[in-house]
C-alpha positions in Angstrom: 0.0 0.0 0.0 3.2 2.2 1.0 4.5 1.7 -2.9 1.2 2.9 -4.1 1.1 6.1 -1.6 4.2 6.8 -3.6 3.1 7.0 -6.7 -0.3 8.5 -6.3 0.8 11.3 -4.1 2.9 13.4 -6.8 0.6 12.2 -9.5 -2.1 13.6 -7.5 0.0 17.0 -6.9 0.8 17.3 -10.5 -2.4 16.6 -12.2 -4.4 19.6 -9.3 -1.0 22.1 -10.7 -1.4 21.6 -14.1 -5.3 22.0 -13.6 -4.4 25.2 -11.7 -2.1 26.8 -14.9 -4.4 25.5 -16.9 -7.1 28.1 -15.4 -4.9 30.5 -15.2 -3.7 30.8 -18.8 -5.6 33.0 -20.9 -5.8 33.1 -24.8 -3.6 36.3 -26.1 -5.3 39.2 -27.6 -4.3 40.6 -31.2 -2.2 42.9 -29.7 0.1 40.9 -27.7 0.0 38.0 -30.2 1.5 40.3 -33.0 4.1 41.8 -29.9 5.0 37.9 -29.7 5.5 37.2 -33.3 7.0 40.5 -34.2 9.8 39.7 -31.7 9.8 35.9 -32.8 10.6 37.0 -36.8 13.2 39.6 -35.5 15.0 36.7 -33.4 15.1 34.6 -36.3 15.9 37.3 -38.9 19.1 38.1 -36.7 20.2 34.2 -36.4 20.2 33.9 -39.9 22.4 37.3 -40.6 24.6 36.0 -38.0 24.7 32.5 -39.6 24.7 33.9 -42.7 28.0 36.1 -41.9 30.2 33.3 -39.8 29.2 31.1 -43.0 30.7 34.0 -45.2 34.0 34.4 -43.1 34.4 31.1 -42.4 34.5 30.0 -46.4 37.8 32.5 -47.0 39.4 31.7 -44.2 39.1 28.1 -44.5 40.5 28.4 -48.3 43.3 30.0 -46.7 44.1 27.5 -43.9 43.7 24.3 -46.3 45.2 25.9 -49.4 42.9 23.9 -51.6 
């Protein structure tokens, strides 16, 4: 009975917090969806420059280290 107390207890605890976020989380509004995704393309508009760049430099100096 002890092995099943063990089990059931944090399942228990987890499935009343995730009931409790669930509650608690709201759908965004227009406004803050567009924030979200605005800053989401930025993000990935500036990890492809940098990629992008270190891909440039890295083809020259690679030619140069090799020799090829």
């Amino acid at each position: 009975m002890d092995a099943i107390q063990s089990v059931a207890g944090p399942l228990h605890e987890f499935s009343i917090d995730s009931a409790r976020l669930l509650r608690r989380c709201t759908k965004p509004d227009r406004r803050e969806f567009t924030k979200i995704a605005t800053a989401t393309a930025i993000g990935f508009a500036v990890m492809g420059f940098i990629g992008y760049f270190v891909r440039l430099l890295h083809i020259p100096v690679n030619n140069i280290l090799i020799g090829s």
